[in-house]
VEXDREN-2710 file (C-alpha; in Angstrom, 1 decimal):
% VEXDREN-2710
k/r/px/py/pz
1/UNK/12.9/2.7/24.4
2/UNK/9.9/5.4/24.8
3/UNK/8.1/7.2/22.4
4/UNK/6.9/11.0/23.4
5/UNK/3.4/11.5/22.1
6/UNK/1.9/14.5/21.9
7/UNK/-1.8/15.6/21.8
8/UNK/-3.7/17.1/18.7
9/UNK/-4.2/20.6/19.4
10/UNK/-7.9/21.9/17.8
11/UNK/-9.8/24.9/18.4
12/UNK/-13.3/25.5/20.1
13/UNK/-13.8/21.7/21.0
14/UNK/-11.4/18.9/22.4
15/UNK/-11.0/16.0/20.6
16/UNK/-8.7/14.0/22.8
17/UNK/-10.0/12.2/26.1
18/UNK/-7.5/12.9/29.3
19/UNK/-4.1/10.8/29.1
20/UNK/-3.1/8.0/30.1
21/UNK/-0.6/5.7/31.0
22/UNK/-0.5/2.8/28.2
23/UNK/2.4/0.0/27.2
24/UNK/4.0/1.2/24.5
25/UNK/3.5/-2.4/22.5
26/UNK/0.1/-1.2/22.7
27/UNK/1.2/1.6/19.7
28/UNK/3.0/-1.3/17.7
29/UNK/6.8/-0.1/19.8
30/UNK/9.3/-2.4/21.0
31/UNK/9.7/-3.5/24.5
32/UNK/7.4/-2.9/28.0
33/UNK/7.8/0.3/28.8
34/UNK/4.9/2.6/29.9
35/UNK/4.9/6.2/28.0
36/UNK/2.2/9.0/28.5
37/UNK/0.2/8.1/25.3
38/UNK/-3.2/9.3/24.0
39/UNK/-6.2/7.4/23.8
40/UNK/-8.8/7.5/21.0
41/UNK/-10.4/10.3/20.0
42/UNK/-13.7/10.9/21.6
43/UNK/-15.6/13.6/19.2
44/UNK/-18.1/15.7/20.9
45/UNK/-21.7/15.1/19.5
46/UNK/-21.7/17.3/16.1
47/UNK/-24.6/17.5/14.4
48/UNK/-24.4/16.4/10.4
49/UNK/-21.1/14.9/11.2
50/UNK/-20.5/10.9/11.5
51/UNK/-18.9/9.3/14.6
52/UNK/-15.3/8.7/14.9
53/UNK/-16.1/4.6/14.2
54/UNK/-17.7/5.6/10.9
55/UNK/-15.1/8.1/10.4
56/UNK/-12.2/5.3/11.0
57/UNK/-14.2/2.9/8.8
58/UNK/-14.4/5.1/5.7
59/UNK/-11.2/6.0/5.8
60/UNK/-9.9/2.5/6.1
61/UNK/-12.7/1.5/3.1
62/UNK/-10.6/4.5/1.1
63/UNK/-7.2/2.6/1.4
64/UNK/-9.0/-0.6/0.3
65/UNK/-11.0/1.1/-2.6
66/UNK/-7.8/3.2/-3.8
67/UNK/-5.6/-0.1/-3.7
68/UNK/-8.3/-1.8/-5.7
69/UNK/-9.0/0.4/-8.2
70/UNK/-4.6/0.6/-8.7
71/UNK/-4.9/-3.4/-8.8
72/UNK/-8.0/-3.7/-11.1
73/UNK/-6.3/-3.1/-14.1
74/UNK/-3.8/-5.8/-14.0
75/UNK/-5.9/-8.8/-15.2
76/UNK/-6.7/-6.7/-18.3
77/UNK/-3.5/-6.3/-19.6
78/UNK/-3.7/-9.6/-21.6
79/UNK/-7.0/-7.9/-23.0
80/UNK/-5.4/-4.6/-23.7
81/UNK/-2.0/-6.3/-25.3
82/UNK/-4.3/-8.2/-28.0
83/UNK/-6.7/-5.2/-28.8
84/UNK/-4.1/-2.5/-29.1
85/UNK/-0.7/-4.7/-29.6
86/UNK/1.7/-3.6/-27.4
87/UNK/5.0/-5.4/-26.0
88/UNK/5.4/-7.0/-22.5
89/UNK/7.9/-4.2/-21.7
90/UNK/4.6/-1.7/-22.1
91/UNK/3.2/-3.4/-19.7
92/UNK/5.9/-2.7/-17.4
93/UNK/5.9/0.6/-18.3
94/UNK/2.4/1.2/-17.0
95/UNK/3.0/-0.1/-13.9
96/UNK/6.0/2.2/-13.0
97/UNK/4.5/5.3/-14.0
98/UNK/1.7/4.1/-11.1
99/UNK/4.5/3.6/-9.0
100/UNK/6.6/6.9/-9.9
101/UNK/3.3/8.7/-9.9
102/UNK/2.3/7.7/-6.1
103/UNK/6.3/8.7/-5.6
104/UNK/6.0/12.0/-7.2
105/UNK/2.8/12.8/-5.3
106/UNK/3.6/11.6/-2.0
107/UNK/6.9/14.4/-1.9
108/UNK/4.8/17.2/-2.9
109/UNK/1.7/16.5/-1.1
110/UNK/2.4/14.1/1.3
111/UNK/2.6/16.7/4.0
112/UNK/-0.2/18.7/2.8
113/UNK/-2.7/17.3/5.1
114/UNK/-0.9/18.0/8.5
115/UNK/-1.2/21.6/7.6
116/UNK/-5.2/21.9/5.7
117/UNK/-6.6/18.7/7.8
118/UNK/-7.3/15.3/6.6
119/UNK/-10.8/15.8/4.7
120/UNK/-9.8/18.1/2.2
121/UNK/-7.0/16.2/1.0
122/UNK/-9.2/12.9/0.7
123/UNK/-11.8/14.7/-0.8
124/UNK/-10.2/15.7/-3.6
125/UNK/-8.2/12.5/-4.3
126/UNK/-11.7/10.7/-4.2
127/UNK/-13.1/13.1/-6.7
128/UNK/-10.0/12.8/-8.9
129/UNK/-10.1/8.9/-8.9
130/UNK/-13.4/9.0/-10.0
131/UNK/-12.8/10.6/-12.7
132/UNK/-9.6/8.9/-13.6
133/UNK/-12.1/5.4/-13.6
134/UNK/-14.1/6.8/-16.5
135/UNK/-10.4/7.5/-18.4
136/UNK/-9.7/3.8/-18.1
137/UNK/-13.2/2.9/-18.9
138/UNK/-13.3/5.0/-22.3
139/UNK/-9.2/4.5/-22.7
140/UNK/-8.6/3.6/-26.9
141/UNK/-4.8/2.8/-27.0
142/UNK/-1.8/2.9/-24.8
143/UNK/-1.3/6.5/-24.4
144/UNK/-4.8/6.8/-22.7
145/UNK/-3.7/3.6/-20.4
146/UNK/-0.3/5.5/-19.4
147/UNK/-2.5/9.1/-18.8
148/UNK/-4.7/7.1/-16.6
149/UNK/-2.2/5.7/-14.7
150/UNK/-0.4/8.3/-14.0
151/UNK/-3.4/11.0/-13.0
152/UNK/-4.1/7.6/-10.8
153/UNK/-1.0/7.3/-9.4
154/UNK/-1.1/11.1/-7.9
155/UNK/-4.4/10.6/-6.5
156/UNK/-3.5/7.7/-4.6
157/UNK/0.0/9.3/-3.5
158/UNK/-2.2/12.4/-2.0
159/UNK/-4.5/10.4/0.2
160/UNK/-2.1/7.8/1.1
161/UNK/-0.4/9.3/3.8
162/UNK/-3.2/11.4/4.7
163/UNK/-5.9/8.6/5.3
164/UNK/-3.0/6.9/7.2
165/UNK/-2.5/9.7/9.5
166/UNK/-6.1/10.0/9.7
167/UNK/-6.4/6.1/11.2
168/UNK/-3.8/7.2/13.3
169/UNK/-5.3/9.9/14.7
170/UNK/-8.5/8.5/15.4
171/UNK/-7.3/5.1/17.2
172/UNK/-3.0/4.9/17.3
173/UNK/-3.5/0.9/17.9
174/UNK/-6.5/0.0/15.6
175/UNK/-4.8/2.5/13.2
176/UNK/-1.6/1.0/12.6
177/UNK/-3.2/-2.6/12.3
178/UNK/-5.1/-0.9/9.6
179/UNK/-2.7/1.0/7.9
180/UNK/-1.3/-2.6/7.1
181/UNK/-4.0/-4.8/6.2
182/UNK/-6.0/-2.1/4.5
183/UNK/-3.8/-1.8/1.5
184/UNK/-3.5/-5.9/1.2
185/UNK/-7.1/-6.2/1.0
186/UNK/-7.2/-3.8/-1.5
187/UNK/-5.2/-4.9/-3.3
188/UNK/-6.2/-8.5/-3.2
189/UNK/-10.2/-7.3/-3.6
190/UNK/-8.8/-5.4/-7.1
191/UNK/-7.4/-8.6/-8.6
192/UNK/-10.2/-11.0/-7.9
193/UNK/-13.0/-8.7/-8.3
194/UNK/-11.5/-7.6/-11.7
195/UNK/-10.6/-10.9/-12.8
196/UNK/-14.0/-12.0/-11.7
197/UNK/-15.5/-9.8/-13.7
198/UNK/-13.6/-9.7/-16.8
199/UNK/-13.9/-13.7/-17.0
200/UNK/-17.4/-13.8/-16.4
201/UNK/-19.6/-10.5/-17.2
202/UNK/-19.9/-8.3/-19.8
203/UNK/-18.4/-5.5/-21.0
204/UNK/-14.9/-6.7/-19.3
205/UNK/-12.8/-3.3/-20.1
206/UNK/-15.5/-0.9/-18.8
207/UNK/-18.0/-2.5/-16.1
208/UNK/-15.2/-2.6/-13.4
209/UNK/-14.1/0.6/-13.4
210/UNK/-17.8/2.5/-14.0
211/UNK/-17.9/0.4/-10.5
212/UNK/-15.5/2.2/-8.8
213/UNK/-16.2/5.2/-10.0
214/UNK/-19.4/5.4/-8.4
215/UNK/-17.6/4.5/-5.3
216/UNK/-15.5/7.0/-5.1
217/UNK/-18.1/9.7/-5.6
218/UNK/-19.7/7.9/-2.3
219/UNK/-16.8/8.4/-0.6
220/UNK/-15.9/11.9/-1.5
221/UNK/-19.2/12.7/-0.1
222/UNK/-19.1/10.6/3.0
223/UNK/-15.7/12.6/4.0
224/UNK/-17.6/15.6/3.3
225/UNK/-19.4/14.6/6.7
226/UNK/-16.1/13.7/8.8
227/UNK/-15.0/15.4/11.9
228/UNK/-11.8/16.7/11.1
229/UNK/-8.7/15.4/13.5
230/UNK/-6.1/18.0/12.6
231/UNK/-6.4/21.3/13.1
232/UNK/-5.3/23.6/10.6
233/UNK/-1.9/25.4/10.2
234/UNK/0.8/27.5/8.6
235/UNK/2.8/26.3/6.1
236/UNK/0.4/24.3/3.4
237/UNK/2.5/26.2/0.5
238/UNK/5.7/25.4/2.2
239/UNK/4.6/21.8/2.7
240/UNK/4.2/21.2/-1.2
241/UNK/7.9/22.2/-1.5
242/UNK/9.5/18.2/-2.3
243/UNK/11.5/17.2/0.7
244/UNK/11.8/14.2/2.9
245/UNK/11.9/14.6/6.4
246/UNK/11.9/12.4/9.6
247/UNK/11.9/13.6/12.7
248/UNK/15.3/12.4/14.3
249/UNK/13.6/10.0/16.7
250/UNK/12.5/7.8/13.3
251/UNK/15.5/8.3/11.1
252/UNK/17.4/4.9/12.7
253/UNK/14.2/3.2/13.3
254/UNK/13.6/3.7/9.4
255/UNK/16.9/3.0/8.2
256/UNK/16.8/-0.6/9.9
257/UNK/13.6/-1.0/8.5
258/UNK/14.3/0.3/4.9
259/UNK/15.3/-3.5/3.5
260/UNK/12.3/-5.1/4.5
261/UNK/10.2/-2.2/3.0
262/UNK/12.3/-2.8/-0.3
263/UNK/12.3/-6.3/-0.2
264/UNK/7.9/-6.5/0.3
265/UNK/7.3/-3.7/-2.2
266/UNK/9.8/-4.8/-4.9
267/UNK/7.7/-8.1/-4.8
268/UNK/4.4/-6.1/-5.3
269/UNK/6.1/-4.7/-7.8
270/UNK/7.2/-8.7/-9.6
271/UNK/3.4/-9.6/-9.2
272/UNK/1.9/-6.3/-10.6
273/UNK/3.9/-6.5/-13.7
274/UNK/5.3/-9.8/-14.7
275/UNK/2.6/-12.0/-13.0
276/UNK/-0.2/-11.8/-16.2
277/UNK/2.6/-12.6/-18.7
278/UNK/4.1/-15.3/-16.5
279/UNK/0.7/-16.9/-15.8
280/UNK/-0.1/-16.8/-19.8
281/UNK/3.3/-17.9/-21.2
282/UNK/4.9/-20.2/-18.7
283/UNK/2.0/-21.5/-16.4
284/UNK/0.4/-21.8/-19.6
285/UNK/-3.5/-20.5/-18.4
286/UNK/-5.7/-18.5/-21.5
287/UNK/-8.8/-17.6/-18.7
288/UNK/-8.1/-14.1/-17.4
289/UNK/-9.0/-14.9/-13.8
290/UNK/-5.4/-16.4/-12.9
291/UNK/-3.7/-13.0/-13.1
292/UNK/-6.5/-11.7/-10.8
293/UNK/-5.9/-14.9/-8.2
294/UNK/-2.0/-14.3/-8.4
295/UNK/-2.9/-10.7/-7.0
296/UNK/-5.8/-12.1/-4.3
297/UNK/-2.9/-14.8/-3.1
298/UNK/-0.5/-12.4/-2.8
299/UNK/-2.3/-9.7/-1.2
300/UNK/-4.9/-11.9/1.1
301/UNK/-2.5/-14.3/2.7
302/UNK/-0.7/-11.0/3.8
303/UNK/-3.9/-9.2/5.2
304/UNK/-4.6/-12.7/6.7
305/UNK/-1.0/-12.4/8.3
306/UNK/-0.9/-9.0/9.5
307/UNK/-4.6/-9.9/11.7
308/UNK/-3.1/-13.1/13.5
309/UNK/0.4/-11.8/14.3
310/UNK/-1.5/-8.3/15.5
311/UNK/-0.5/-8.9/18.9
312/UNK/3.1/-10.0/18.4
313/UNK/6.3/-7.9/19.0
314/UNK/7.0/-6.0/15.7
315/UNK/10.5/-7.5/16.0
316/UNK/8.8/-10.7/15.9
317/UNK/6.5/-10.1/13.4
318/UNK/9.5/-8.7/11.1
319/UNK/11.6/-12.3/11.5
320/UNK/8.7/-13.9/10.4
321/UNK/8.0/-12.0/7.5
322/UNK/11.2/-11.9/6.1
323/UNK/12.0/-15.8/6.6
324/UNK/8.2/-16.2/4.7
325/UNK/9.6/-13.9/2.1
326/UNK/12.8/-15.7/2.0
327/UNK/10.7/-19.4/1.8
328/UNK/7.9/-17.9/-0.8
329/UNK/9.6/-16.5/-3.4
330/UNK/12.4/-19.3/-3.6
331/UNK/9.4/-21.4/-3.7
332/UNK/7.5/-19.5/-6.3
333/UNK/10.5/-19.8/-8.5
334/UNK/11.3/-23.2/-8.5
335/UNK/7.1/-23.9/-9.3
336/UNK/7.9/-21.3/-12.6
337/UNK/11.1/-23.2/-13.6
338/UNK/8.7/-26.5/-13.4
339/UNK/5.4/-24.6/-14.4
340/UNK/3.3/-26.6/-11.7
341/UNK/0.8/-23.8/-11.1
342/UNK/-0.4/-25.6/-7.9
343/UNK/3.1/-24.8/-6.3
344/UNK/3.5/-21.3/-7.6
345/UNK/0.5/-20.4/-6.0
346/UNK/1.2/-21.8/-2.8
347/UNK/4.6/-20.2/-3.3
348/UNK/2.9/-16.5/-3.8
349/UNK/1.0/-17.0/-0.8
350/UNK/4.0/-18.0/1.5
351/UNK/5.5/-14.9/0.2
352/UNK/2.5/-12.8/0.6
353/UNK/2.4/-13.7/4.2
354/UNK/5.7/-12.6/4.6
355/UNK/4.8/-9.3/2.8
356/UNK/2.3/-8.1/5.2
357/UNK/3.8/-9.3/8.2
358/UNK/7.5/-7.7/6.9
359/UNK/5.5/-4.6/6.0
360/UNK/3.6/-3.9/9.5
361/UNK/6.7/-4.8/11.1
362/UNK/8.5/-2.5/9.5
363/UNK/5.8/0.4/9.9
364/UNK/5.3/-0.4/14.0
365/UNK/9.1/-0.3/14.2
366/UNK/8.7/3.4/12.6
367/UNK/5.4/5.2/13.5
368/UNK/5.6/5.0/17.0
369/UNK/8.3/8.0/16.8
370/UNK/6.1/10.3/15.1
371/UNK/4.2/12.8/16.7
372/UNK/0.9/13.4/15.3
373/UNK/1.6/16.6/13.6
374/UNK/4.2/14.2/12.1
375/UNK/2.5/11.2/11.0
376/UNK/1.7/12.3/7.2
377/UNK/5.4/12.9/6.9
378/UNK/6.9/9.8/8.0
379/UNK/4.3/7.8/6.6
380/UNK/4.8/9.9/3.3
381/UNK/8.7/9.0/3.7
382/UNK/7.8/5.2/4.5
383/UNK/5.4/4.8/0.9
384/UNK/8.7/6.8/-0.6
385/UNK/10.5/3.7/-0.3
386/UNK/8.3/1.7/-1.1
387/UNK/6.7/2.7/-4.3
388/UNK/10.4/3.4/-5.7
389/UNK/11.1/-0.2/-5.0
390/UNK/8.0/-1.0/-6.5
391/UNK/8.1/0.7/-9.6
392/UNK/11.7/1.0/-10.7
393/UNK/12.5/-2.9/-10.6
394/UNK/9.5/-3.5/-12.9
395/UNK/10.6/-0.8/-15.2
396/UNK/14.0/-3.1/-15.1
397/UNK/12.6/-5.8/-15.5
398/UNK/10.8/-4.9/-18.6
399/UNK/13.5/-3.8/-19.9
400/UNK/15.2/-7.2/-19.0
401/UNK/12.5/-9.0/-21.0
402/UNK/13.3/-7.0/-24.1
403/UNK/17.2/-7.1/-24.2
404/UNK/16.9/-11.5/-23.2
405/UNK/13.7/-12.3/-24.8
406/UNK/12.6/-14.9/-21.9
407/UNK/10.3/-13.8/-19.0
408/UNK/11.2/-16.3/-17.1
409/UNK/15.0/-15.8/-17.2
410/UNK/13.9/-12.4/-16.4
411/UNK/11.4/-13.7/-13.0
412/UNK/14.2/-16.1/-11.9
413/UNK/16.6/-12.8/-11.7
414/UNK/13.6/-10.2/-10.2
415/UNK/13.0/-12.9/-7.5
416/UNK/16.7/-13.7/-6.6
417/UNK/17.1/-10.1/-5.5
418/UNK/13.8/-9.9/-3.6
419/UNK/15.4/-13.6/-1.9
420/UNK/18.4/-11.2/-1.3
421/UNK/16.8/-8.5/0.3
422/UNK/14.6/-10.6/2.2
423/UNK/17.5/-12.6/3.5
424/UNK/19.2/-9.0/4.3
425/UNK/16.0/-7.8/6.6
426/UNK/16.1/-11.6/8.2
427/UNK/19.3/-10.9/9.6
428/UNK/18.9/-7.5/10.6
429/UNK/15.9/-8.4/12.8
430/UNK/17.5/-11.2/14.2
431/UNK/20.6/-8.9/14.9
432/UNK/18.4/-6.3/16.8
433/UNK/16.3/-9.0/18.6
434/UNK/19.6/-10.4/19.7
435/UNK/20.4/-7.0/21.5
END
């Protein structure tokens, strides 16, 4: 299998050293064949702007800072529920308008960036979380929770697939290693950072996000200073039109990979919405820090997954998170159906393991069939998937909780289908590493 790769075309000043001859497991592909494939971008000295290392960095400290900030509200809901008094199924709620948000943002802007460049795009989605920080940190009732969340939500669906094609244009290899762990350590910093810092410093609804605000503003200016790595082009109106669209090379590549991408993202989506109620009520905790260490579990034993199978086969890495998924949430609930917290825990880090390392498999199995020009789109396509199988099934299961009245009836059914799923992408990876 080879992968044609094509160089970024920009005006005035090269960015791309001469080509060369590279394995194609080198760009996260299948299989030992060499392709003609570009090598970092080398950026010609520019005065006032950073290097392309500082560049890569900031943009990868953007995915980790915009997956926080979507993660640091979950250890508050507890807080939230008692001050304003709204039902477990609001809770849900809140999380799928994040989810449908991203969605919604990610088919109307998710190709924006391979036509204006990369830096606009993420400077305006760092701008616009900022904002949207001080809307959680002065929000007065549920209605102000659900506008955040939302404005939220369409922020991070903008620069999602633009800071991901970014990475990928300033280092394919490095890039698609980040692309992965990025938005686990995000999301893992979000839940124990929050948790941290509603359990044990003041102002618990407020402090965190006044935090990230100030972040953000940081970072909106440091992209201000970033070589750009796609030229602009024709088409940015056209672009915002809603449409998904894979170049043909990734459309099988993506279909094989589709229920793994379900399977990891619907068990974001279990975590992120039932984890605070199931830690309170069945597990039986009253500190807020739990939810927030359900979150750092998850999310960390996946980054810590994703960084030591780096240099495995994606079909590889793709078996092994699937059969982790498989292991992780079977074990996670049994521990709920006995409430031992010690083995729920261990549980949601088995299954986080198999999250990141199902997730980059899935992503090296795809991206490697994108051309640069491309990369926005299919990553756009890719986070498609997997924020509607992140948000819908919580929706669900909200509604679940209402109609039965039991969460954990509700958990045992949310994490049979992930088990399902999981055991679906187990067999199709063994199936194509068979042929």
């Amino acid at each position: 299998m080879t992968t044609a790769c094509a160089r970024v075309e920009v005006p005035r000043k090269p960015l791309i050293r001469e080509e060369k001859r590279l394995p194609l497991r080198a760009f996260g592909g299948g299989g030992g064949s060499a392709v003609a494939a570009p090598a970092p971008l080398a950026f010609p000295a520019t005065r006032g702007r950073w290097s392309a290392s500082v560049a890569f960095y900031l943009q990868a400290s953007i995915t980790v800072t915009f997956l926080a900030g979507s993660s640091a509200p979950t250890p508050l809901y507890p807080l939230y529920q008692a001050a304003w008094g709204f039902s477990p199924i609001a809770v849900t709620i809140v999380f799928g308008v994040y989810a449908l948000a991203v969605l919604g943002a990610l088919l109307v802007a998710g190709r924006l960036s391979d036509h204006i460049g990369r830096r606009p795009v993420l400077i305006a989605a760092a701008a616009v979380q900022a904002a949207t920080m001080i809307i959680f940190a002065t929000a007065d009732g549920l209605s102000s929770l659900l506008i955040a969340r939302v404005i939220q939500g369409l922020s991070v669906g903008a620069a999602v697939a633009a800071v991901g094609a970014g990475l990928l244009d300033l280092d394919r290899s490095r890039g698609t290693i980040a692309n992965a762990v990025a938005p686990l350590l995000g999301t893992a910093t979000g839940g124990l950072v929050a948790g941290s810092m509603v359990q044990y410093l003041p102002a618990p609804t407020h402090l965190i996000y006044v935090v990230l605000s100030v972040i953000f503003v940081a970072q909106a200016i440091g992209v201000f200073f970033m070589p750009e790595t796609m030229a602009p082009r024709t088409g940015a109106l056209a672009s915002l039109k809603p449409r998904l669209s894979l170049p043909a090379a990734a459309r099988t590549p993506l279909l094989l990979a589709i229920p793994a991408l379900v399977a990891t993202w619907a068990l974001v989506g279990f975590y992120g919405s039932l984890a605070p109620t199931l830690v309170r009520t069945v597990l039986g905790f009253t500190s807020l820090l739990p939810s927030g260490l359900a979150l750092f579990a998850l999310a960390g034993s996946g980054g810590i997954a994703v960084i030591l199978l780096r240099q495995h086969e994606p079909r590889t890495i793709a078996s092994l998170g699937a059969f982790a998924l498989l292991a992780g949430v079977g074990t996670a609930i049994v521990a709920l159906s006995l409430r031992s917290a010690t083995l729920f825990y261990i549980g949601t880090a088995i299954s986080g393991a198999g999250f990141g390392a199902a997730f980059q498999g899935a992503v090296r199995n795809v991206i490697p069939h994108a051309q640069p020009s491309e990369r926005a789109g299919v990553l756009s396509v890719i986070f498609v998937v997997s924020y509607l199988a992140m948000g819908l099934p919580a929706v669900i299961a909200g509604t679940l909780i209402v109609e039965q009245g039991n969460v954990l009836t509700t958990a045992t059914e949310f994490g049979g289908v992930v088990m399902i799923l999981a055991a679906l992408a187990l067999l199709g990876a063994m199936r194509k590493s068979a042929h």
